[in-house]
C-alpha positions in Angstrom: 0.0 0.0 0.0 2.9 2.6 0.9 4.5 1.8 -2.9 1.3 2.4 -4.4 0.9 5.4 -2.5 4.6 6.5 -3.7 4.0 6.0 -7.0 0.7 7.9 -6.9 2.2 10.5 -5.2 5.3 10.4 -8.1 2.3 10.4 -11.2 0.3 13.4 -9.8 3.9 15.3 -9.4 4.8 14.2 -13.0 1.4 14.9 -14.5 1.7 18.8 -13.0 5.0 19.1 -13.7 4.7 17.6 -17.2 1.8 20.7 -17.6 3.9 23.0 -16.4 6.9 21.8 -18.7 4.7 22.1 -22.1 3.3 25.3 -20.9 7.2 26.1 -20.8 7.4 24.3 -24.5 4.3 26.6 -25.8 6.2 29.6 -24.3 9.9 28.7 -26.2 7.8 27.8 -29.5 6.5 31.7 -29.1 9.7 33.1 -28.8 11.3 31.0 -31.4 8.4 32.4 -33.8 9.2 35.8 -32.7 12.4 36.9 -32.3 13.8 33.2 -34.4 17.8 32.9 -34.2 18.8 36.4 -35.3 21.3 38.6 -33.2 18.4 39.8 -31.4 17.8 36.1 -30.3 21.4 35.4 -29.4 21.7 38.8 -27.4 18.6 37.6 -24.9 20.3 34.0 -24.9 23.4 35.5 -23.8 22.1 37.7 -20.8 20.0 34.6 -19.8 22.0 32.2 -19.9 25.2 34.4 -17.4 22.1 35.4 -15.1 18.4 34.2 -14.8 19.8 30.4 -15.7 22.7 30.4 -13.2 20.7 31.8 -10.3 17.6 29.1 -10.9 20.8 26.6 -10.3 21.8 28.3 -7.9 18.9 28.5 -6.3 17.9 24.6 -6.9 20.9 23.7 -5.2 20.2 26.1 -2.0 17.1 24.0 -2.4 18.1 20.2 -2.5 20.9 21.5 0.2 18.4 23.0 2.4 16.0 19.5 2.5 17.9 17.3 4.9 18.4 20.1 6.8 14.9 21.2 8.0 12.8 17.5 7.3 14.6 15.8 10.2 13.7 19.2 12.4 10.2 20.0 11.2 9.6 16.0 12.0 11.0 16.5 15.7 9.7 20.3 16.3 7.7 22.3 14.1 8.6 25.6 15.6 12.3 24.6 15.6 11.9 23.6 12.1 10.4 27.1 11.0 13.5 29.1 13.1 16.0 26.8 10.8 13.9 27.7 8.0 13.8 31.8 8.9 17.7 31.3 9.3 18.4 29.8 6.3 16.4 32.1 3.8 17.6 35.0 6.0 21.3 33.7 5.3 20.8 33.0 1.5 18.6 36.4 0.5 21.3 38.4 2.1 24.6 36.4 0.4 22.2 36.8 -3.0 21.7 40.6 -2.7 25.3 41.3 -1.9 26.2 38.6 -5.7 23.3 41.0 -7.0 24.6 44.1 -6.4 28.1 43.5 -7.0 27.0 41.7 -10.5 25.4 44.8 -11.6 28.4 47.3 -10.9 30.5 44.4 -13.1 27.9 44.7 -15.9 28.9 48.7 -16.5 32.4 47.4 -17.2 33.4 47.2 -20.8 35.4 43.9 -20.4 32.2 42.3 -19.0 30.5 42.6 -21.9 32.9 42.1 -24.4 33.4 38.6 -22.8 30.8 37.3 -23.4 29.9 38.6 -26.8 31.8 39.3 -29.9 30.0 41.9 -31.3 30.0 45.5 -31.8 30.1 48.1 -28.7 26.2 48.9 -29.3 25.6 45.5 -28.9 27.8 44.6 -25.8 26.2 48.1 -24.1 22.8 46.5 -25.3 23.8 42.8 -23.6 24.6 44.6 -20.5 21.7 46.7 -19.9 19.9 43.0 -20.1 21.6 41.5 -18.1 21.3 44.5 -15.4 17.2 43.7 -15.4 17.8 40.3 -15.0 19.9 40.2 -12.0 17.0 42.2 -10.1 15.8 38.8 -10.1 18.0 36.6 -8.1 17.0 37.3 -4.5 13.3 36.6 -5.3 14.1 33.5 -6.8 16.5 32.5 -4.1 13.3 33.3 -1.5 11.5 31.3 -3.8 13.5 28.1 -3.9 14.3 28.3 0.0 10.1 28.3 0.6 9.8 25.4 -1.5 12.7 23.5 0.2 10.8 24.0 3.3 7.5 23.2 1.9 9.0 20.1 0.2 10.2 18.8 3.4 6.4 19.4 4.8 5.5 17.1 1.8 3.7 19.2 -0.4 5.5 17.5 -3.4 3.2 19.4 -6.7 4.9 23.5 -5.3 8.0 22.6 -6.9 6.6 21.7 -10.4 3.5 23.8 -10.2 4.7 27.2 -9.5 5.8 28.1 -13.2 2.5 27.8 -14.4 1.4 31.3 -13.9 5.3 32.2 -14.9 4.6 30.4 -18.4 1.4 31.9 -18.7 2.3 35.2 -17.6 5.0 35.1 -20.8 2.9 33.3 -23.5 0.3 36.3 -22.9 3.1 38.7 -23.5 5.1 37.2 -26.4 1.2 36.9 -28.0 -0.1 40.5 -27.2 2.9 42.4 -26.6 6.7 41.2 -28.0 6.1 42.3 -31.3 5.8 46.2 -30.1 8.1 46.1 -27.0 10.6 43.5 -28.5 13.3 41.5 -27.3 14.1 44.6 -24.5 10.2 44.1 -23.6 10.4 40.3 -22.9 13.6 41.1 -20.9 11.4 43.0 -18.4 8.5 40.5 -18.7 10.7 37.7 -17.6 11.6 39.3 -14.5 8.9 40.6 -13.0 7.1 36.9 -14.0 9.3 35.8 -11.1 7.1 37.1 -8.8 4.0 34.8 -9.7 6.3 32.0 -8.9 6.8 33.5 -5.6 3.2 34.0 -5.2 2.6 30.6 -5.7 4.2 29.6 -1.9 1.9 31.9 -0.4 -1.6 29.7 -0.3 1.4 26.7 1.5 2.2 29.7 4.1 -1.2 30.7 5.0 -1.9 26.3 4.8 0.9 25.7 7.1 0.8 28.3 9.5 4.3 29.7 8.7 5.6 33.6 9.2 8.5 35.1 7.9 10.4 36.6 10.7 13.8 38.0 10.1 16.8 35.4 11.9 20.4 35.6 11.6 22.4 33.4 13.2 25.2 32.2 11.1 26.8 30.4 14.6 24.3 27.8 14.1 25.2 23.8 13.5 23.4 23.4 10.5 24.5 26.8 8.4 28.4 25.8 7.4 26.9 21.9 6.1 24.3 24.1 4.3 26.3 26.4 2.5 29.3 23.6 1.9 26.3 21.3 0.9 25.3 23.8 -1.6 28.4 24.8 -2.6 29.2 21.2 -4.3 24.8 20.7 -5.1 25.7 23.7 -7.6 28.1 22.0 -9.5 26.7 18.4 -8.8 23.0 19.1 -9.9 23.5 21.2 -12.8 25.8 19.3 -14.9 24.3 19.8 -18.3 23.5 23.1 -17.6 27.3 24.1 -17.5 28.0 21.7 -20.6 25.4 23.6 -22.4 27.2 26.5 -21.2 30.1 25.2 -23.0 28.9 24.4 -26.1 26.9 27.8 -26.4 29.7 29.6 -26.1 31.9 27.6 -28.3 29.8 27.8 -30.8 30.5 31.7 -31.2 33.6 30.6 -32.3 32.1 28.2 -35.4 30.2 29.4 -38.4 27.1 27.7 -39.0 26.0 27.1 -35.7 24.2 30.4 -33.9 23.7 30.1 -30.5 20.4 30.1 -30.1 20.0 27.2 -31.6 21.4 25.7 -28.4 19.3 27.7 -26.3 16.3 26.3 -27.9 17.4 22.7 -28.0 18.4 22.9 -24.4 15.2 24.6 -23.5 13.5 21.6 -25.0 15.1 18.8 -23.8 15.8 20.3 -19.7 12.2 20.0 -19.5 11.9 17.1 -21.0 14.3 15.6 -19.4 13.7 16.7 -15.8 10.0 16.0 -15.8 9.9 12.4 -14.7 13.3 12.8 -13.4 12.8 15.8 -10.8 9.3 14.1 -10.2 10.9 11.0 -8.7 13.8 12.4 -7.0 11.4 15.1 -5.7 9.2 12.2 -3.6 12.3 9.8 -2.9 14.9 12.1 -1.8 13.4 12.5 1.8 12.6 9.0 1.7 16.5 8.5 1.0 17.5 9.2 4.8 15.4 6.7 6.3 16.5 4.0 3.8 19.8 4.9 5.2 19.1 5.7 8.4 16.9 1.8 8.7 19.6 -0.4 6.4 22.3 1.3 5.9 25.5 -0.1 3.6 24.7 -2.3 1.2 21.2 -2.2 2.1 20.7 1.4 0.9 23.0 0.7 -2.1 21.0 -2.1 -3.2 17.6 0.0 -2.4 19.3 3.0 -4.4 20.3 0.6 -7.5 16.1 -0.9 -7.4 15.3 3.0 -7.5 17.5 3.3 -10.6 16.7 0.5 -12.4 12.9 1.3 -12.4 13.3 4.9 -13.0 15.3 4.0 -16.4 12.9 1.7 -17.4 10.8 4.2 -18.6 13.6 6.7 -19.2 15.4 4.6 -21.8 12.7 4.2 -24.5 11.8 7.8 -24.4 15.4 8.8 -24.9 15.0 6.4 -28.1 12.2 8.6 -29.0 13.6 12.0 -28.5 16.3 10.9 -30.8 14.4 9.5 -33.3 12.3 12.7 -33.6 14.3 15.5 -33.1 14.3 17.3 -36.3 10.4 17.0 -36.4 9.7 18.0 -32.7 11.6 21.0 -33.3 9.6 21.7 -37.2 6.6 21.5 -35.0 7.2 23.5 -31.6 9.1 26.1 -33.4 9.4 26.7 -37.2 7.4 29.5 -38.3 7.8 33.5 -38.8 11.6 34.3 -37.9 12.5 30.4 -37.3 13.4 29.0 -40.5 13.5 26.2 -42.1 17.5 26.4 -41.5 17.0 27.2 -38.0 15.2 23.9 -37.5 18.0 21.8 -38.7 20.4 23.2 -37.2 18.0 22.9 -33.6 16.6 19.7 -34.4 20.5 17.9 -34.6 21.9 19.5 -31.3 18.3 18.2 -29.5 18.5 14.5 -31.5 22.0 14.3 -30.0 21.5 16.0 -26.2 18.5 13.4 -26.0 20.7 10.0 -26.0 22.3 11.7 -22.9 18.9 11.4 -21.0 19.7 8.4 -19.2 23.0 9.5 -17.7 21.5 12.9 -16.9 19.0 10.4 -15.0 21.9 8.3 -13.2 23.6 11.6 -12.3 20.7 13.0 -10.8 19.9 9.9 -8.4 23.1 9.2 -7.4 24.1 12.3 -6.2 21.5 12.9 -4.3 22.0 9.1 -2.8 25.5 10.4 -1.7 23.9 13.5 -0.7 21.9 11.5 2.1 25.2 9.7 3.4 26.7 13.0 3.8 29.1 12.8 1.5 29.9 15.0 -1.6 33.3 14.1 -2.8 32.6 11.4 -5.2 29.7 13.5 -6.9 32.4 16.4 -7.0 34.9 14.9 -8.5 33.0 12.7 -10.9 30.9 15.9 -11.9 34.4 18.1 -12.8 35.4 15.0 -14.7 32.7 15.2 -17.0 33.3 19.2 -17.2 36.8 18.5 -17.8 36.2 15.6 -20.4 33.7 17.6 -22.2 36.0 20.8 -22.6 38.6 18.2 -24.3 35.9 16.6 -26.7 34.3 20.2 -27.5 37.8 21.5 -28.9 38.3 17.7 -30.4 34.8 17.4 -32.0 33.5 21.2 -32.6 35.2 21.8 -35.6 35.2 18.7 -37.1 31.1 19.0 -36.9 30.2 21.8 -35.4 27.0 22.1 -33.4 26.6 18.2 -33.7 29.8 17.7 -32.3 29.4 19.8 -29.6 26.5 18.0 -28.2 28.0 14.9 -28.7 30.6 15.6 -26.3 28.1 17.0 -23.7 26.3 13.2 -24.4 29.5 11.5 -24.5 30.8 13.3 -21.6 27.8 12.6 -19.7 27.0 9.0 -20.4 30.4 8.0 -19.7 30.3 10.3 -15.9 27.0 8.2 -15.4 28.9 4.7 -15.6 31.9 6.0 -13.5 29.8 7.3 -10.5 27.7 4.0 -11.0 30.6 1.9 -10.7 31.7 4.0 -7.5 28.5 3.7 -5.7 27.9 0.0 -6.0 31.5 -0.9 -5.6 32.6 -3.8 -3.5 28.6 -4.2 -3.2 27.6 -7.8 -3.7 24.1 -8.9 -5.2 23.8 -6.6 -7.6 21.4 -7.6 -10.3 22.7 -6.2 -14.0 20.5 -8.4 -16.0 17.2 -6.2 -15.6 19.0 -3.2 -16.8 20.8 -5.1 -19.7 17.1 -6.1 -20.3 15.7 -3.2 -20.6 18.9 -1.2 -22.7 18.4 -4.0 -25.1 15.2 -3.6 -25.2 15.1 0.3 -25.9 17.9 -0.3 -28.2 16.0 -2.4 -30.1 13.1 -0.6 -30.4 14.5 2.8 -30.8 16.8 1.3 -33.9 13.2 0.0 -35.4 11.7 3.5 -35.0 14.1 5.1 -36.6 14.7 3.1 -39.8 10.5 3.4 -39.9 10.9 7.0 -39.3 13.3 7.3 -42.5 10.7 5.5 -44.4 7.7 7.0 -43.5 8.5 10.6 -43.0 8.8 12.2 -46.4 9.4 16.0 -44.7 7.0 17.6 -46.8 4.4 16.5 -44.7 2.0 19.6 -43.0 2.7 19.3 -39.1 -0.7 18.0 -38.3 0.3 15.4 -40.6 3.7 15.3 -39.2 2.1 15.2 -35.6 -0.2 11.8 -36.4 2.7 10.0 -38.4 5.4 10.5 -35.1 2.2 9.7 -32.9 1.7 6.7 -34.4 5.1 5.5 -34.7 6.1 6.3 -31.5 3.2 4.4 -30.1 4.5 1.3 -32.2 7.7 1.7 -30.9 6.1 1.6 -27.6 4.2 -1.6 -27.8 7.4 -2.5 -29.1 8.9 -2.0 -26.4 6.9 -3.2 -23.7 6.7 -6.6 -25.8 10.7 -7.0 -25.9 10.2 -6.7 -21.9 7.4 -9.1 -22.0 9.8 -11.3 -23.7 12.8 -11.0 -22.1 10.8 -11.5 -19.0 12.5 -8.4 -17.4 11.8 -8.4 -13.7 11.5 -4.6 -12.9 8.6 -4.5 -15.8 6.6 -7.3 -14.5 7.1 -6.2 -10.9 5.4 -3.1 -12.4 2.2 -5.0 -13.7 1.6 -7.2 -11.0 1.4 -4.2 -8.4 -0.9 -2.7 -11.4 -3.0 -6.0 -11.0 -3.2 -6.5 -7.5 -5.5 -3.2 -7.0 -7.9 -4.7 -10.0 -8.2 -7.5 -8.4 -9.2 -6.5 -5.2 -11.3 -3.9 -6.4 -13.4 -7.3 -7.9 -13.3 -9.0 -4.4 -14.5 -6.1 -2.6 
């Protein structure tokens, strides 16, 4: 009964974070159609990218360090839980307004600028006064993600993938009524003050759960150095591909060919693709973690973490296989149209096709850092995480201008793949009674059916198809490819899949009895 309740508890966090990642989709696909992959485009990309994007990973990490801190407290003493809470948000809104305001004073530097774009001076003065908006934004979103560390560890599981909504609605509105007046410099200001509807969305959990701001600093405290050190390594350790992307983006500055938006809008497809099911599982588990470890402990809690892996990429795999497969089409359909060309979608469409086979190592990443997060230790993740950084630098300068965009994000997938394997290895070393076959199972049947897909995808889609045509042919395919699938596991008699239908059975059958 307490599975079934888990994984209702993970399907309703999926399902509202799945809305609020096609809302996010809709909103992309707008700005794609309205400002396309022109200078104007990169300019926004570029002040995003150096602020708004580093702060919500910033920010996350506050978040995931902030979680073991205040669920074992708010368990023991809810009063004492909300004066840990006021502590920590007290602590990280004044650390973020000091980065704030010194950021801003570094943006009316000429070198600033000219770092980061290679362009003309009106251009760089235009990039800065961007990113000068865009900073206001950082202490409200560090408030933000501190409240929903706190709520989180109250479980109320949906905040974290619900509060975007009115963000993503908020910016659709905009880029439908307003962008083509204010322009890019409009949508600049749009996205910033939209931060504060994701802050408004904690308040209805406040007034809920009884909790009051009230101004503490007490930077003595036990729990403040382990939060900052915690967060300190989380930055790194939980935003791997963001600081690949990073690298490829501006790499690609230094190729012809491949703008850089075209990055920005692969990556802004695949994150939240990517992170929906992944971020909806490790949202629910990760508290859970601690008393797996705290109950078994050693191999025990290896051995729990590797079951939680194995069932996670079950479903993980084949939709990587998918992504892949339609890449190119998925992008004709979100984006092409008015200032996204034809052009625009190939060269999208290849950097998502190739960031999408990383989704199962951006999965194992995920988990497993977290899992050493519970056992209070960070090294491995560290060290493992710079690696991939390291080995992705290498294959960037190796592969970029051999291919270009599509070798850039092969090294990001290649980079993080083979990160996902080493930390793997590291975790369950020296661990006996590991069970491999259900995972072989299940890459072989992904494999399998992915490599059907996409010779049927050759042969089917013709590309001058309309895309509510385009739409029905990858619908149906990738629905083959699913029963697919499912069959090869059927077949191979893969034990994590049929675990899955006999707990799907069980309530059927008692719902008959009763």
């Amino acid at each position: 009964m307490k599975e079934n309740k888990t994984i209702h508890v993970i399907s309703t966090v999926t399902l509202v974070t799945l809305f609020a990642k096609l809302l996010g989709i809709v909103r992309e696909s707008l700005q794609a159609r309205t400002f396309g992959t022109q200078i104007a485009a990169d300019l926004y990309t570029t002040a995003n990218n150096n602020t708004i994007y580093l702060f919500t990973t910033a920010a996350y990490a506050l978040c995931i360090a902030a979680v073991p801190i205040l669920t074992p407290r708010l368990r023991r003493d809810r009063k004492a839980g909300y004066a840990a809470a006021n502590n920590l948000i007290t602590v990280s809104v004044l650390l973020s307004a000091i980065v704030a305001a010194v950021w801003t004073g570094a943006t009316f530097l000429p070198s600033l600028a000219g770092s980061l774009w290679e362009g003309g001076v009106e251009e760089s003065l235009q990039l800065a006064g961007y990113m000068r908006v865009m900073i206001l934004t950082l202490p409200v979103i560090v408030l933000t993600y501190l409240l929903v560390a706190l709520f989180q560890s109250l479980e109320h599981f949906v905040l974290q993938g619900s509060m975007s909504i009115p963000y993503n609605l908020a910016l659709i509105a905009f880029l439908a009524v307003f962008a083509g007046g204010l322009g890019v410099g409009g949508y600049v200001a749009a996205v910033a003050l939209a931060w504060l509807l994701q802050f408004a969305m904690t308040v209805p959990y406040s007034l809920r759960e009884g909790y009051r701001y009230r101004p503490v600093l007490d930077l003595k405290a036990d729990y403040v150095k382990t939060f900052l050190k915690t967060a300190l390594v989380t930055v790194l350790t939980t935003s791997i591909f963001l600081f690949c992307y990073l690298q490829d983006s501006s790499m690609t500055a230094q190729l012809t060919g491949s703008p850089a938006s075209a990055f920005y809008y692969a990556d802004k497809l695949f994150t939240p693709l990517t992170t929906t099911l992944i971020y909806s599982i490790s949202t629910v588990l990760f508290p859970k973690f601690s008393q797996e470890y705290t109950s078994g402990g050693g191999a025990a809690y290896r051995k729990y973490i590797w079951g939680v892996l194995r069932s996670t990429l079950l479903p993980i795999l084949p939709i990587s296989a998918v992504l892949a497969a339609f890449g190119t089409p998925i992008v004709r359909v979100l984006f092409e149209g008015g200032s996204f060309d034809a052009s625009s979608t190939a060269a999208t469409g290849s950097i998502f096709t190739i960031y999408a086979l990383s989704m199962a190592g951006f999965c194992v990443l995920d988990l497993l850092s977290k899992a050493y997060y519970t056992m209070e230790r960070t090294l491995v993740p560290l060290l493992v995480n710079a690696g991939i950084l390291a080995c992705n630098w290498g294959l960037n300068r190796l592969l970029g201008p051999r291919w270009g965009g599509a070798g850039l994000a092969g090294a990001t997938a290649a980079s993080i793949t083979l990160g996902a394997l080493v930390m793997a290895v590291l975790f369950l070393w020296k661990t006996g009674g590991i069970p491999l076959l259900p995972l072989c199972k299940s890459l072989l049947a992904a494999l399998a059916s992915g490599g059907a897909l996409w010779l049927a995808t050759g042969m089917v889609l013709s590309g001058s198809e309309g895309k509510l045509m385009l739409v029905v042919k990858c619908v149906g395919l990738g629905a083959a490819a699913a029963v697919v699938y499912a069959l090869l596991l059927l077949l191979l008699r893969q034990e994590d899949f049929a675990a899955l239908l006999e707990r799907w059975r069980k309530p059927k059958k008692n719902g008959r009895t009763g």
